[in-house]
VEXDREN-2710 file (C-alpha; in Angstrom, 1 decimal):
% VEXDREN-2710
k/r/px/py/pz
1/UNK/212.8/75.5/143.2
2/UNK/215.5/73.4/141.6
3/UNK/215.9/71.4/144.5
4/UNK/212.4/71.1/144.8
5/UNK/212.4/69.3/141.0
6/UNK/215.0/67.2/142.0
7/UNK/213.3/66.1/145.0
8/UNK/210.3/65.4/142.5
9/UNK/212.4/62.9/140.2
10/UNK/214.0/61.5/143.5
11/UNK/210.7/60.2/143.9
12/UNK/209.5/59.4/140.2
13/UNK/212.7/57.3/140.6
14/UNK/211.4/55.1/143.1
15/UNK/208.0/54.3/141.2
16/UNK/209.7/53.6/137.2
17/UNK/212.2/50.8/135.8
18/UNK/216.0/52.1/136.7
19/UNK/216.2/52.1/133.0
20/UNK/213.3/54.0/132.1
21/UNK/214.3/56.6/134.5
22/UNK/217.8/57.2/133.4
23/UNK/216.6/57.6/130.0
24/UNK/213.3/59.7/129.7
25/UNK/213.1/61.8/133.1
26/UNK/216.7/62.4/134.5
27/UNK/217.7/64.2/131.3
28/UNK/214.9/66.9/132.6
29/UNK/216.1/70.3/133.7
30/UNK/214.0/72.7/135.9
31/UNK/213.3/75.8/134.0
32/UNK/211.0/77.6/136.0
33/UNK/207.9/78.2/138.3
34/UNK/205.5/80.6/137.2
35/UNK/202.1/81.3/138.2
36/UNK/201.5/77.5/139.6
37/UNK/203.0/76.3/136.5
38/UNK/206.6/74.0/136.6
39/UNK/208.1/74.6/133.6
40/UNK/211.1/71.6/133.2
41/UNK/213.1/71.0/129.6
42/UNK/213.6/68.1/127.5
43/UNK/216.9/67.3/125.0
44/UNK/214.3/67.1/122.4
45/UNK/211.1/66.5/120.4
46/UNK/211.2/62.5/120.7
47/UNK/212.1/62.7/124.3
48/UNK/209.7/65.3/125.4
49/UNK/206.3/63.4/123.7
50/UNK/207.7/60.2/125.4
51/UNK/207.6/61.7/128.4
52/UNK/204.0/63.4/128.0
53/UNK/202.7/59.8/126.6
54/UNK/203.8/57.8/129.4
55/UNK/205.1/59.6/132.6
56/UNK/203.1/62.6/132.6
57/UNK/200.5/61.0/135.2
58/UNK/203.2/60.3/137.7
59/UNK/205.1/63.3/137.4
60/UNK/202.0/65.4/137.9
61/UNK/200.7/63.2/140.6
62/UNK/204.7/64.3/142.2
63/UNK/204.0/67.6/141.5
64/UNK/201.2/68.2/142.9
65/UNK/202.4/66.9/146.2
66/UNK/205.4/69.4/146.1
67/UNK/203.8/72.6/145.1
68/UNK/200.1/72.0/145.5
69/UNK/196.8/70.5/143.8
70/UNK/196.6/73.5/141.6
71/UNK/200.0/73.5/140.0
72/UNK/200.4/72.5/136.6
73/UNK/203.4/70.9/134.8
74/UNK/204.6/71.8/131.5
75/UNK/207.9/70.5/129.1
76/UNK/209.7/72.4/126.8
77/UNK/212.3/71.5/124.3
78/UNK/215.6/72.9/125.1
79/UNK/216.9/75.7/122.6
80/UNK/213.9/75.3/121.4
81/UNK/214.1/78.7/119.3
82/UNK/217.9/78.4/117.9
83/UNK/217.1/75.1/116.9
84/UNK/213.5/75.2/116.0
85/UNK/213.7/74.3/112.2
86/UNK/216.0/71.2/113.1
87/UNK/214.1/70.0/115.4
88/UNK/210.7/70.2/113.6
89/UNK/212.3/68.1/110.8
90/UNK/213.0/65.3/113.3
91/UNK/209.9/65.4/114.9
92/UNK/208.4/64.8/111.5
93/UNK/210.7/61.9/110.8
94/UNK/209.9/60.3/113.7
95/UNK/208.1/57.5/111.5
96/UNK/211.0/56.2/110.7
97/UNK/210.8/56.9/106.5
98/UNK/213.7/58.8/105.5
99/UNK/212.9/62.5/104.2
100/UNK/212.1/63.4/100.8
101/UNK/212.5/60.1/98.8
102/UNK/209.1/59.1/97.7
103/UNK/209.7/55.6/96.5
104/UNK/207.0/53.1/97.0
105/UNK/203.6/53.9/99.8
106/UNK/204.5/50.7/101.7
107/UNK/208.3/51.7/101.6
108/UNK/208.3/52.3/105.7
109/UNK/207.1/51.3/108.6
110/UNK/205.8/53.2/111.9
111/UNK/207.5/51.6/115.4
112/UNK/205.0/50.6/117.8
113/UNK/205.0/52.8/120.9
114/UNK/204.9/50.0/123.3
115/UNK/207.9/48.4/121.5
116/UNK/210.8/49.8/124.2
117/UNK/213.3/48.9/126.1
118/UNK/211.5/49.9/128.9
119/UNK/208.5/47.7/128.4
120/UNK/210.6/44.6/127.5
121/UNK/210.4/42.0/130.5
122/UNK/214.0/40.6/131.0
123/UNK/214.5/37.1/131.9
124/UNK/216.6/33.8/131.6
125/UNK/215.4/33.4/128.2
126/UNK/216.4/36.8/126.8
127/UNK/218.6/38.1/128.6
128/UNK/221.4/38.5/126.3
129/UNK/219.6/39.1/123.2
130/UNK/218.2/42.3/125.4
131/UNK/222.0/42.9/126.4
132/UNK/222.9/42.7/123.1
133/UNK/220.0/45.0/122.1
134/UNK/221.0/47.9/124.4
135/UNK/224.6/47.7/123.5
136/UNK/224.2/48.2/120.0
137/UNK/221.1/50.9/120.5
138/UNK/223.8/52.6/122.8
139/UNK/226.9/52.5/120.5
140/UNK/229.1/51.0/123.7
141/UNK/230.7/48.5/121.4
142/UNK/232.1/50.1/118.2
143/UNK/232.9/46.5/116.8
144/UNK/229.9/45.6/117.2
145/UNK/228.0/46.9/113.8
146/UNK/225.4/44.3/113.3
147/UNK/222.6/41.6/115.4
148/UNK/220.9/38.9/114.5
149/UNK/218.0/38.2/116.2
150/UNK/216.3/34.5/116.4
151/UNK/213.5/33.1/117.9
152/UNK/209.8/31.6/117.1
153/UNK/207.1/34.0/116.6
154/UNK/205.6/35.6/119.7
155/UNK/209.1/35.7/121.7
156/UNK/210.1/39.1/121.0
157/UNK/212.5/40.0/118.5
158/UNK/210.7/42.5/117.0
159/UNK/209.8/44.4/120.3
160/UNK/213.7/44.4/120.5
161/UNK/214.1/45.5/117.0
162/UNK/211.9/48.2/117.4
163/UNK/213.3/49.2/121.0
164/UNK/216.5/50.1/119.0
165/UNK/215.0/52.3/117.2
166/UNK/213.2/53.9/119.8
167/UNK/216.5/54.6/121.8
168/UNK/218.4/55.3/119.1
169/UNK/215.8/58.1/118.1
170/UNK/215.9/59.6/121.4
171/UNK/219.8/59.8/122.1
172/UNK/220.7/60.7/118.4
173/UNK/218.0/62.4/117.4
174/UNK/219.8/62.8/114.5
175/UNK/220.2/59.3/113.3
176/UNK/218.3/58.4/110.3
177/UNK/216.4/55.3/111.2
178/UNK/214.9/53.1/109.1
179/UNK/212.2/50.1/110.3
180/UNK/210.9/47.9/107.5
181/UNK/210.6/44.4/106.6
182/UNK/212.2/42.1/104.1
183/UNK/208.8/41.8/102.0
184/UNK/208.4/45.6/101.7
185/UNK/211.9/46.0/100.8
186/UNK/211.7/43.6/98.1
187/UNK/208.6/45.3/97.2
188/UNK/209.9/49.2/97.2
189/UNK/213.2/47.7/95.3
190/UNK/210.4/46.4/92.4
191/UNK/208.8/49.2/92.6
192/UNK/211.6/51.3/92.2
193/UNK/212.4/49.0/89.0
194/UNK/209.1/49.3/87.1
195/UNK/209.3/53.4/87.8
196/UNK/212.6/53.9/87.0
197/UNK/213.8/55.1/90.1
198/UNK/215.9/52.6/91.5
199/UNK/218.9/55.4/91.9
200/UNK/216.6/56.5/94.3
201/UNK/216.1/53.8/95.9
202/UNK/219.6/52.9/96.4
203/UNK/220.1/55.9/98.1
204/UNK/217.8/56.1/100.6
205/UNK/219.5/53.0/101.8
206/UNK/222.8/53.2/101.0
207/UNK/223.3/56.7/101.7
208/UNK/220.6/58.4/103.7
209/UNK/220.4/55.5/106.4
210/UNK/222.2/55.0/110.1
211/UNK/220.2/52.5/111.3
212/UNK/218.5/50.0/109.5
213/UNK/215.6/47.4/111.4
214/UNK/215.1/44.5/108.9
215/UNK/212.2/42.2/109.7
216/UNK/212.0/38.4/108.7
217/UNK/214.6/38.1/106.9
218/UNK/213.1/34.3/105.7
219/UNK/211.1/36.3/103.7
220/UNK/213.9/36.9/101.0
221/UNK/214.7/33.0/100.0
222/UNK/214.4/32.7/96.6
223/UNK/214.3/36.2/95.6
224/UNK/217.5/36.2/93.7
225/UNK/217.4/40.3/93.0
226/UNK/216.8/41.4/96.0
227/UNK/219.4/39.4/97.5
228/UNK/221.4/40.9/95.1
229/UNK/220.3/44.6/95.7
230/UNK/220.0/43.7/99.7
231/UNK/224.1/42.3/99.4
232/UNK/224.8/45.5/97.8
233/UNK/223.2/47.4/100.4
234/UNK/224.5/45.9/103.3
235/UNK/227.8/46.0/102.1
236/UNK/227.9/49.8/101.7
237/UNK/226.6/50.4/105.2
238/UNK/229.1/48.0/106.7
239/UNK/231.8/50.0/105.2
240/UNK/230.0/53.3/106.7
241/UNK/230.1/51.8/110.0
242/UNK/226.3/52.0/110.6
243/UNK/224.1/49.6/112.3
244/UNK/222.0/47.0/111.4
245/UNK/219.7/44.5/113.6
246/UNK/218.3/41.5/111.5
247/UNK/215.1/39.4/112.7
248/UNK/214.0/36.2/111.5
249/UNK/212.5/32.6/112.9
250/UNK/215.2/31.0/111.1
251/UNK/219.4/30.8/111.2
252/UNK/221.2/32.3/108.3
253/UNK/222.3/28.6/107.8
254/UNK/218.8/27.4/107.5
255/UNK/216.8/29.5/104.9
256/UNK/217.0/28.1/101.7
257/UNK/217.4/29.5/98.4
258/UNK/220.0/32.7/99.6
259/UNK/223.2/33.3/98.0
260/UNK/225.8/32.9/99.7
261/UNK/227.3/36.6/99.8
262/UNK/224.1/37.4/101.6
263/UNK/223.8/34.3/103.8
264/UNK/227.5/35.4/104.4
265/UNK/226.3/39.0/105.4
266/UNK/223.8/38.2/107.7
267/UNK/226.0/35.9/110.1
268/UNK/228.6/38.3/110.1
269/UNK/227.8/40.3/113.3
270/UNK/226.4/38.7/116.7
271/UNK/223.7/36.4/116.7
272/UNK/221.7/35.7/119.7
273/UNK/218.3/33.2/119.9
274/UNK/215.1/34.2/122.2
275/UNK/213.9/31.3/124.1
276/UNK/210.8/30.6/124.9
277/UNK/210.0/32.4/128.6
278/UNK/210.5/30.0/131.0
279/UNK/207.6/30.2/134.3
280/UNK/209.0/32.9/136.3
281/UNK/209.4/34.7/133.4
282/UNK/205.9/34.0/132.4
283/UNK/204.8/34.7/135.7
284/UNK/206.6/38.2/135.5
285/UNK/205.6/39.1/131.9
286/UNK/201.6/38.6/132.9
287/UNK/202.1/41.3/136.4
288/UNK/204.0/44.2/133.7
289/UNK/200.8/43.5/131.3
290/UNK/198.7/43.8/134.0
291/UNK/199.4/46.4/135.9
292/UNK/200.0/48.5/132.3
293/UNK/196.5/47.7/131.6
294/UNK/195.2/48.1/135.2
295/UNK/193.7/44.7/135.7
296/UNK/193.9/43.4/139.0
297/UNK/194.8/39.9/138.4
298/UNK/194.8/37.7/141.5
299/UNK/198.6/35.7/142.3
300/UNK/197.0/32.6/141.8
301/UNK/195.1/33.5/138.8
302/UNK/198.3/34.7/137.2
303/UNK/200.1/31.6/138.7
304/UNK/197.8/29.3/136.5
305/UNK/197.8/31.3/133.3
306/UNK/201.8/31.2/133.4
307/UNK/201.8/27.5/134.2
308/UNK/198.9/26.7/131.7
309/UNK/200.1/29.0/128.8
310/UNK/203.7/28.0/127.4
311/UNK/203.8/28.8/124.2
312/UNK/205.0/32.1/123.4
313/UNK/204.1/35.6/124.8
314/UNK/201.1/36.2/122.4
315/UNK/199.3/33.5/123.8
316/UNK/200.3/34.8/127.5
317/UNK/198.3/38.0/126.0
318/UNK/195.3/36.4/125.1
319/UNK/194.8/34.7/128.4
320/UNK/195.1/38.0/130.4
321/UNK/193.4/39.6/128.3
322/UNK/190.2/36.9/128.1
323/UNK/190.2/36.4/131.6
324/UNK/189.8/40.7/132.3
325/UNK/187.2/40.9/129.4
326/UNK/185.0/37.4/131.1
327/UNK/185.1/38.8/134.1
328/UNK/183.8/42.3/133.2
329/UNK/181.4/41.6/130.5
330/UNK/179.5/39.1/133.0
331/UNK/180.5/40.5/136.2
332/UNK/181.9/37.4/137.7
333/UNK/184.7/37.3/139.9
334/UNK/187.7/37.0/138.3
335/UNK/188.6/33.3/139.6
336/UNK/190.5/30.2/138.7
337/UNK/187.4/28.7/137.7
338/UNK/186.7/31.6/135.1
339/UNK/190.9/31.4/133.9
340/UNK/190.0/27.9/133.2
341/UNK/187.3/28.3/130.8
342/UNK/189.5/30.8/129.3
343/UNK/192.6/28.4/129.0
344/UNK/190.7/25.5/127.9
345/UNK/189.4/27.4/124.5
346/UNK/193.1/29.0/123.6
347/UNK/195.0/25.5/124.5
348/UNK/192.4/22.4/124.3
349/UNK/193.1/22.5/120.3
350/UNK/196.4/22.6/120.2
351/UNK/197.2/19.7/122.7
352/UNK/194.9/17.1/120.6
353/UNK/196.2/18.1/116.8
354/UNK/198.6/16.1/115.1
355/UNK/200.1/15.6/111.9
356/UNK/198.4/12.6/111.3
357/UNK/195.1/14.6/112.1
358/UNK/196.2/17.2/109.7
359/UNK/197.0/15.0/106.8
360/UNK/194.0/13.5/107.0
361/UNK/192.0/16.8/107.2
362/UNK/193.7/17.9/104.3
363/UNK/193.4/14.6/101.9
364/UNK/189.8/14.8/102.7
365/UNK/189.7/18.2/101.5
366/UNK/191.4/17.6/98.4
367/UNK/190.3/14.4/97.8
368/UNK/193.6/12.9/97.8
369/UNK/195.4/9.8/99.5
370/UNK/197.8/10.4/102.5
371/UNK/200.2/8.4/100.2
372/UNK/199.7/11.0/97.8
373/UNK/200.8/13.7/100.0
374/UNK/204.0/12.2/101.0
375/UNK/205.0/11.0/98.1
376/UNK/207.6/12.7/95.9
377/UNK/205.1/13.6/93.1
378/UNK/205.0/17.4/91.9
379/UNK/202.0/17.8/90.5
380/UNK/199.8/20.6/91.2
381/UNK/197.3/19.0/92.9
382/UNK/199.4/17.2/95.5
383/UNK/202.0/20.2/95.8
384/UNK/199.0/22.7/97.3
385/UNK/197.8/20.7/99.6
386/UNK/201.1/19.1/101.0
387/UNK/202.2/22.5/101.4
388/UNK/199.2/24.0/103.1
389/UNK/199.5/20.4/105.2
390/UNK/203.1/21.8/106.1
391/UNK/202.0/24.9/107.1
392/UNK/199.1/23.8/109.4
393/UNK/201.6/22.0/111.0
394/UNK/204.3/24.3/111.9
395/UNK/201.4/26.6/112.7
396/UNK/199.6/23.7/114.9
397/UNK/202.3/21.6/116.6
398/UNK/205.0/22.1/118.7
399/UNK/206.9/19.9/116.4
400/UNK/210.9/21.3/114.9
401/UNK/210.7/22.0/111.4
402/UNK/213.1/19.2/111.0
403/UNK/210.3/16.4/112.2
404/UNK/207.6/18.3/110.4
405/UNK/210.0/17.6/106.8
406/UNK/210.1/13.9/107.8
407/UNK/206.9/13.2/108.8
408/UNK/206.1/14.6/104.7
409/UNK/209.4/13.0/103.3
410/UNK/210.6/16.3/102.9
411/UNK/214.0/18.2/103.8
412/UNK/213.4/20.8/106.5
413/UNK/214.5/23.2/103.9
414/UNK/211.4/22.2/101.9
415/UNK/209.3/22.2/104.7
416/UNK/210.5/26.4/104.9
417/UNK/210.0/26.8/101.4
418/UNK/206.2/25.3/101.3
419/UNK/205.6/27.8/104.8
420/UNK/206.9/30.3/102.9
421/UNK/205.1/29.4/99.6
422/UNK/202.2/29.3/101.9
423/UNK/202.2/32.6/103.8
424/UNK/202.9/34.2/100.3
425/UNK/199.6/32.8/99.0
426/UNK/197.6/34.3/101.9
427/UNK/198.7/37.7/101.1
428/UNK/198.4/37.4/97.4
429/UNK/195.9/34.5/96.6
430/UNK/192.4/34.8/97.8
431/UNK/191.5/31.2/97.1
432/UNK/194.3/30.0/99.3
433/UNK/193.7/32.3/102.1
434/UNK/190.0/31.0/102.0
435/UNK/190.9/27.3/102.1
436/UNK/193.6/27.9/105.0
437/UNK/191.1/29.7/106.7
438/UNK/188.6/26.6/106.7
439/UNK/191.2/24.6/107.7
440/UNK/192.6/26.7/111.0
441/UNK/188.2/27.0/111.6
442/UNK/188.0/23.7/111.5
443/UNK/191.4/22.7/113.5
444/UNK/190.8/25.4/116.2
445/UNK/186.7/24.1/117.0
446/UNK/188.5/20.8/117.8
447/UNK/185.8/19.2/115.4
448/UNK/187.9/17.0/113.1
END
């Protein structure tokens, strides 16, 4: 019967990523057979509902050929009853919040399933950041304690990030791992402040943490405490030899307002930049997300999206995705004539806005001059709008931050301080988030 199994991941091999394989079904040992039930065991919790949520249709589909349509399939947890306690504690903590240390209710976040190595589509563009990635999730290179990861929104860093943690959590079940992001650590640190509990705070992160995920790093300019308290931090697991994988859109080098010690911290370890996906890559990412999804995409349907569709991955997703919904909702065939409709409303916008379009949108808005909003005055009723002005334009052009800071007489340093003022404002400022929103409406229909 063991033979049998083996002969049963022989073939699961054949079907699954080399990667995915070595990592989620090879580590499974045949147990037994008993009354047209397999019974096979997994290392642990994490591994065994990884399994069950995304293999379990293949290996029963295996099964099935090898010992008949009416045998089942089962997974247990190896020493499952010597270490039953211990391993219901890390099945708990699989959200990533470290146990009991009640600090702040937005003090953790949950990893996205799909966010694996696995599911990551390797190309010229990524290739080493992925590299980089795996050797730090696999502790290969004990000099290598730290990453940071760069690249534009939509290219992946976080889905690295959080594939980190995922294999991390599944080799060391044991590692405490914490996922969060610059603005809800600064917010659990002030939290921790106004309720007297900052010991606590300190910690859970100096102490009780392996591995720590930090997201958008950007965030943090011009928070001089939590730069501070972050410093601190990262000092003390440094010196613990844990790891730690930074994200942001910007270098270390270019985020304004951070101290030193902690712009110091950050470019410490490895840094690696995510490119934009070049067409094969494209091409490549668009057949994973189809086949995951079950679409059936035709080869020159999927040819046009990757050609039409540069901009980052997100925007690769929303023209699979259109195209499969168009062509269900109406029943049409799915066609290049039905991705073009769906190309022309996600790209036609973008190709005709500029920052002269912008600029004048906004002074019309605010009933100000486009002098006024490149001139050097402060007051507050040029500052909102050059700012929102900045933002529409990092948001609506393909232009470098650099350009976008001298097309406003600005620094590209200002320019990341009025995105970031920005961004702030449409979390915590309904008035802003209305009038950005009007703006993006109005810049999106393509009527200007």
């Amino acid at each position: 019967m063991k033979a049998a199994w083996n002969e049963i991941k022989t073939a699961i091999k054949d079907n699954i990523p080399g990667h995915s394989f070595r990592m989620w079904i090879e580590p499974l040992t045949y147990i037994k057979n008993d009354k047209d039930c397999l019974v096979v065991s997994s290392p642990n919790f994490y591994s065994k509902k990884r399994v069950q949520d995304h293999y379990l249709s293949i290996i029963n589909s295996e099964v099935k050929k090898v010992f008949g349509k009416n045998c089942e399939f089962s997974i247990t947890v190896s020493n499952g009853k010597r270490n039953g306690k211990i391993s219901e504690k890390i099945n708990k903590d699989l959200q990533l919040s470290l146990p009991n240390i009640d600090i702040s209710p937005v003090g953790g976040s949950f990893l996205r399933k799909d966010f694996t190595f696995d599911q990551f589509v390797v190309g010229d563009n990524n290739g080493f950041a992925y590299s980089a990635s795996l050797s730090l999730a696999s502790k290969k290179d004990t000099y290598q304690n730290s990453l940071f990861l760069l690249s534009g929104t939509g290219m992946g860093k976080s889905h690295l990030s959080q594939a980190v943690g995922h294999h991390i959590l599944a080799k060391y079940p044991r590692d405490r791992v914490y996922y969060v992001t610059a603005e809800d650590f600064s917010n659990e640190m002030v939290h921790a402040f106004r309720h007297n509990c900052i010991d606590k705070f300190k910690s859970k992160y100096r102490n009780k943490c392996d591995v720590l995920l930090l997201e958008d790093v950007h965030y943090l300019s011009g928070k001089e405490r939590t730069q501070i308290e972050l410093a601190l931090t990262l000092d003390s697991l440094f010196e613990s030899n844990k790891k730690i994988i930074f994200s942001s859109c910007y270098l270390p080098a270019d985020i304004p307002k951070l101290n030193d010690k902690l712009r110091s911290r950050l470019s410490s370890g490895l840094i690696s930049v995510i490119e934009p996906p070049n067409f094969r890559t494209r091409v490549r990412i668009l057949r994973k997300k189809s086949k995951d999804k079950g679409y059936h995409i035709p080869d020159d349907v999927t040819s046009y999206l990757a050609s039409e569709l540069t901009d980052d991955v997100r925007q690769l997703e929303s023209g699979l995705f259109g195209v499969a919904a168009k062509s269900s909702l109406l029943s049409v065939p799915l066609d290049l004539s039905l991705a073009a409709s769906v190309v022309k409303n996600i790209v036609r916008s973008r190709k005709t806005i500029t920052i002269n379009v912008i600029k004048k949108l906004v002074c019309k808005n605010y009933k100000i001059s486009i002098s006024d909003i490149v001139s050097r005055s402060r007051k507050q009723n040029i500052v909102q709008p050059r700012q929102i002005a900045i933002y529409l334009s990092r948001r609506f052009t393909d232009l470098s931050l650099q350009n976008i800071g001298k097309s406003f007489n600005r620094y590209h340093a200002t320019a990341l301080h009025s995105i970031g003022a920005v961004e702030r404002g449409l979390r915590e400022d309904a008035t802003i988030k209305k009038k950005v929103d009007f703006f993006c409406k109005k810049l999106e229909s393509g009527k200007f």
